[in-house]
TIVO-2410 file (N, C-alpha, C; in nm, 3 decimals):
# residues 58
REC num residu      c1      c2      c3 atome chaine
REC   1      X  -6.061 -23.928  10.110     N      A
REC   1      X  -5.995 -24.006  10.006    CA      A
REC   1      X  -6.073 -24.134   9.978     C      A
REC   2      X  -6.115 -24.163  10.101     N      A
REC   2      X  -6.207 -24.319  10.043    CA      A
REC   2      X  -6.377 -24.270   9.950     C      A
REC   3      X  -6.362 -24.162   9.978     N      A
REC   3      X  -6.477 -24.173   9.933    CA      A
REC   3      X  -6.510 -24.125   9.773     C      A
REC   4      X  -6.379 -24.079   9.726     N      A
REC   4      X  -6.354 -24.030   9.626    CA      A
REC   4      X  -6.310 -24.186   9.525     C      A
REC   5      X  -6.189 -24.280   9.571     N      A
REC   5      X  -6.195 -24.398   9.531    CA      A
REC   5      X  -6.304 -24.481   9.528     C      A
REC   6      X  -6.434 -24.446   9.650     N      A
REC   6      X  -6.525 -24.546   9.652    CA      A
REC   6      X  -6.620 -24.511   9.470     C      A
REC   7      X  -6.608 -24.320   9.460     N      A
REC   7      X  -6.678 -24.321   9.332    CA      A
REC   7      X  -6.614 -24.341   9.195     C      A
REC   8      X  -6.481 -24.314   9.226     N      A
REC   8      X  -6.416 -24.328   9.104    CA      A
REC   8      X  -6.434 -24.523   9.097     C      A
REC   9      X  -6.456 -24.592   9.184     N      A
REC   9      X  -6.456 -24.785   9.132    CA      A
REC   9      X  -6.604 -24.797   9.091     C      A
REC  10      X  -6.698 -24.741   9.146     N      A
REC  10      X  -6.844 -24.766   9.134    CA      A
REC  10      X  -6.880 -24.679   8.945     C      A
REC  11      X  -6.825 -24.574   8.949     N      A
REC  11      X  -6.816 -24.503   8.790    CA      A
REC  11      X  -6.787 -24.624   8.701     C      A
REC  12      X  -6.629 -24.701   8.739     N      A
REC  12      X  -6.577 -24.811   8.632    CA      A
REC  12      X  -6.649 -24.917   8.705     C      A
REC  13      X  -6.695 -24.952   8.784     N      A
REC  13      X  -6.828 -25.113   8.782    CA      A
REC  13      X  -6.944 -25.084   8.706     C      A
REC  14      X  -7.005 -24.945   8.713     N      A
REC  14      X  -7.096 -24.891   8.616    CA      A
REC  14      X  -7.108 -24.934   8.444     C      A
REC  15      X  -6.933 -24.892   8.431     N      A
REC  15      X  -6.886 -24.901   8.291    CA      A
REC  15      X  -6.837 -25.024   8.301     C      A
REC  16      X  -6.859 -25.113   8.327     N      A
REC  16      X  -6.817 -25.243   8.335    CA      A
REC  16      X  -6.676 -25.294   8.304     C      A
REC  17      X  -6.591 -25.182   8.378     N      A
REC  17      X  -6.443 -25.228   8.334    CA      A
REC  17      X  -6.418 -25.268   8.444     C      A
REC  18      X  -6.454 -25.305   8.541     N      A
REC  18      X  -6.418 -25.403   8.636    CA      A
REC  18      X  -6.585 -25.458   8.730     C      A
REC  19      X  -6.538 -25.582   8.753     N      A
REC  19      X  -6.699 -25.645   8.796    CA      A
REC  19      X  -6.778 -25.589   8.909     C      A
REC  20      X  -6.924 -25.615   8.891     N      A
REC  20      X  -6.991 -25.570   8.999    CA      A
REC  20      X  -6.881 -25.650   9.127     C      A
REC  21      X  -6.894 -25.547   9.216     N      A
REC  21      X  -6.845 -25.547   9.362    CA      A
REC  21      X  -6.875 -25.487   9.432     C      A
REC  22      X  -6.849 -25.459   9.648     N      A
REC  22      X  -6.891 -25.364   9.696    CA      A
REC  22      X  -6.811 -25.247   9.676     C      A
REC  23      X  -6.829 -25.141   9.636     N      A
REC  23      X  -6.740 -25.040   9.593    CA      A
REC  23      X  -6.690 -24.973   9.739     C      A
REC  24      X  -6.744 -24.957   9.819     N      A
REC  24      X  -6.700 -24.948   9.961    CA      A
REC  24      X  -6.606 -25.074   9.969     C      A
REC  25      X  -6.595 -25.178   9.975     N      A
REC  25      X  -6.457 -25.254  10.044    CA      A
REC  25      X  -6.364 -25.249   9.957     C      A
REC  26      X  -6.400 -25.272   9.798     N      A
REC  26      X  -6.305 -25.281   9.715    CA      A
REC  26      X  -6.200 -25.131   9.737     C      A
REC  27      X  -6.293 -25.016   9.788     N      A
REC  27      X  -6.196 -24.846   9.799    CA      A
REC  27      X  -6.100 -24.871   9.904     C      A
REC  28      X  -6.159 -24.936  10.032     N      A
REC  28      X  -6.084 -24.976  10.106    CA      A
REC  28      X  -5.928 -25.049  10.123     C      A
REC  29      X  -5.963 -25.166  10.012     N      A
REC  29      X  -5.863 -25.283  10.009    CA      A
REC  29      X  -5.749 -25.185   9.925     C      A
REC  30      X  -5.812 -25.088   9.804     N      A
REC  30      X  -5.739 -25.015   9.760    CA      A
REC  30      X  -5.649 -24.941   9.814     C      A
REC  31      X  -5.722 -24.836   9.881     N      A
REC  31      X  -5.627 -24.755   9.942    CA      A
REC  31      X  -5.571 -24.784  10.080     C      A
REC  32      X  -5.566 -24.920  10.149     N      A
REC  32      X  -5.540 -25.037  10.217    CA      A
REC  32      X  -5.354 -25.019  10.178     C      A
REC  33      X  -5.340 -25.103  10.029     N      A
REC  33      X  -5.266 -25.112   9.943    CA      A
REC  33      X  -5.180 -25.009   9.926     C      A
REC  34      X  -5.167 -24.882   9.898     N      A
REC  34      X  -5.097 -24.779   9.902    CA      A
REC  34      X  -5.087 -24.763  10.060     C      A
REC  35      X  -5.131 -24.783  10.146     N      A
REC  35      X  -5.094 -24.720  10.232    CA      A
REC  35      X  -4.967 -24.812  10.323     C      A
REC  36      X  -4.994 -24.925  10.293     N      A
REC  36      X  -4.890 -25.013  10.349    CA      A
REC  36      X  -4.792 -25.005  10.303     C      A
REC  37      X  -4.789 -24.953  10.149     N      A
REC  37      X  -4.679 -25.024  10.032    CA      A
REC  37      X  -4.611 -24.897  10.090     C      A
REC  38      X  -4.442 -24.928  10.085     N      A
REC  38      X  -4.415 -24.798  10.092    CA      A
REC  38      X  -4.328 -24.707   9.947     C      A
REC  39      X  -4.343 -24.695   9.885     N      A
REC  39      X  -4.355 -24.637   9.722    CA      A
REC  39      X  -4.213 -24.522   9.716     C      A
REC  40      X  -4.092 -24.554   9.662     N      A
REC  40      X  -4.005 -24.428   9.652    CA      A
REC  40      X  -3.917 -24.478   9.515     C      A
REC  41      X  -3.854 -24.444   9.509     N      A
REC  41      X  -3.781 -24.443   9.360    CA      A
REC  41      X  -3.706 -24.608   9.368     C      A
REC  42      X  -3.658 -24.624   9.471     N      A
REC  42      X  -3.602 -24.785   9.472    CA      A
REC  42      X  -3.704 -24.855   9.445     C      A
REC  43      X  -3.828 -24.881   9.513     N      A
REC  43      X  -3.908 -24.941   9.471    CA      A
REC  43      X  -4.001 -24.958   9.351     C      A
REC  44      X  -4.010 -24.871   9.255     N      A
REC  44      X  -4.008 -24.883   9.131    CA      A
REC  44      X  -3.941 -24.893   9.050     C      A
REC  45      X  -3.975 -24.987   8.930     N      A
REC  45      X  -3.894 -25.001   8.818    CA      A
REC  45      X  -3.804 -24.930   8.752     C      A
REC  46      X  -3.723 -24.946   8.714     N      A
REC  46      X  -3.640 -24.779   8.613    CA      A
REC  46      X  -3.743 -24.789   8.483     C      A
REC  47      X  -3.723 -24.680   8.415     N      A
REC  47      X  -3.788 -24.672   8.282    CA      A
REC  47      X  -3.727 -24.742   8.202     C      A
REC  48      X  -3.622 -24.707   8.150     N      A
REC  48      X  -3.605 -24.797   8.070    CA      A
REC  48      X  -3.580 -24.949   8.049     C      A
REC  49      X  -3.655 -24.996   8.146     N      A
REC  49      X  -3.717 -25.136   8.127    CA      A
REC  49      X  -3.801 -25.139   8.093     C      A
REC  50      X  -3.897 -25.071   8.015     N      A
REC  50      X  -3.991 -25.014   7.974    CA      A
REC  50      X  -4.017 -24.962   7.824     C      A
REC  51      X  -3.861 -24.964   7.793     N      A
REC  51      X  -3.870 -24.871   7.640    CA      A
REC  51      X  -3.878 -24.990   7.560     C      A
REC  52      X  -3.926 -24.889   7.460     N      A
REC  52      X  -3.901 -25.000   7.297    CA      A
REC  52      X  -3.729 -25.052   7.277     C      A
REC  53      X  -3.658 -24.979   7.287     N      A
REC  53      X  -3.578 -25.012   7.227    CA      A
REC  53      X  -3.484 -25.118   7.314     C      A
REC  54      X  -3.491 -25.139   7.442     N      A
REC  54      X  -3.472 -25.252   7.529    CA      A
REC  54      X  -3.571 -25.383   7.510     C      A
REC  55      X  -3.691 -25.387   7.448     N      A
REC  55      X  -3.772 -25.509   7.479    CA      A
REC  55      X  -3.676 -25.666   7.410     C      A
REC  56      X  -3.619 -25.648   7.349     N      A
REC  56      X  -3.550 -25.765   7.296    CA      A
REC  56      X  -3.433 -25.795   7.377     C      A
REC  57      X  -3.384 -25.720   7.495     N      A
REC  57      X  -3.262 -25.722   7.573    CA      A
REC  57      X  -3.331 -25.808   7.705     C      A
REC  58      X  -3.423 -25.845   7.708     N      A
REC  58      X  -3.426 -25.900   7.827    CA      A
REC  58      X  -3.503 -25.868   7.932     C      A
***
């Protein structure tokens, strides 16, 4: 898995959508990040905080 993130960040530093960096630590810190976080339906947003037709509600 790191090494697949290490090419998928070095592809976009290539394409300059994110700055030169070491693409090895930056894969790291990445998947660092998911691995701590712990990710299930409470912890994300609902959708429709998200829709068009809520953006003026708040």
């Amino acid at each position: 898995m790191s090494n697949f993130a290490e090419a998928f960040l070095e592809t976009a530093m290539e394409k300059q959508v994110y700055p030169k960096m070491n693409p090895k630590i930056v894969a790291q810190v990445f998947l660092g990040m998911f691995a701590v976080a712990p990710f299930s339906q409470n912890t994300i947003m609902e959708a429709e905080c998200f829709s068009v037709a809520n953006a003026g509600n708040g």
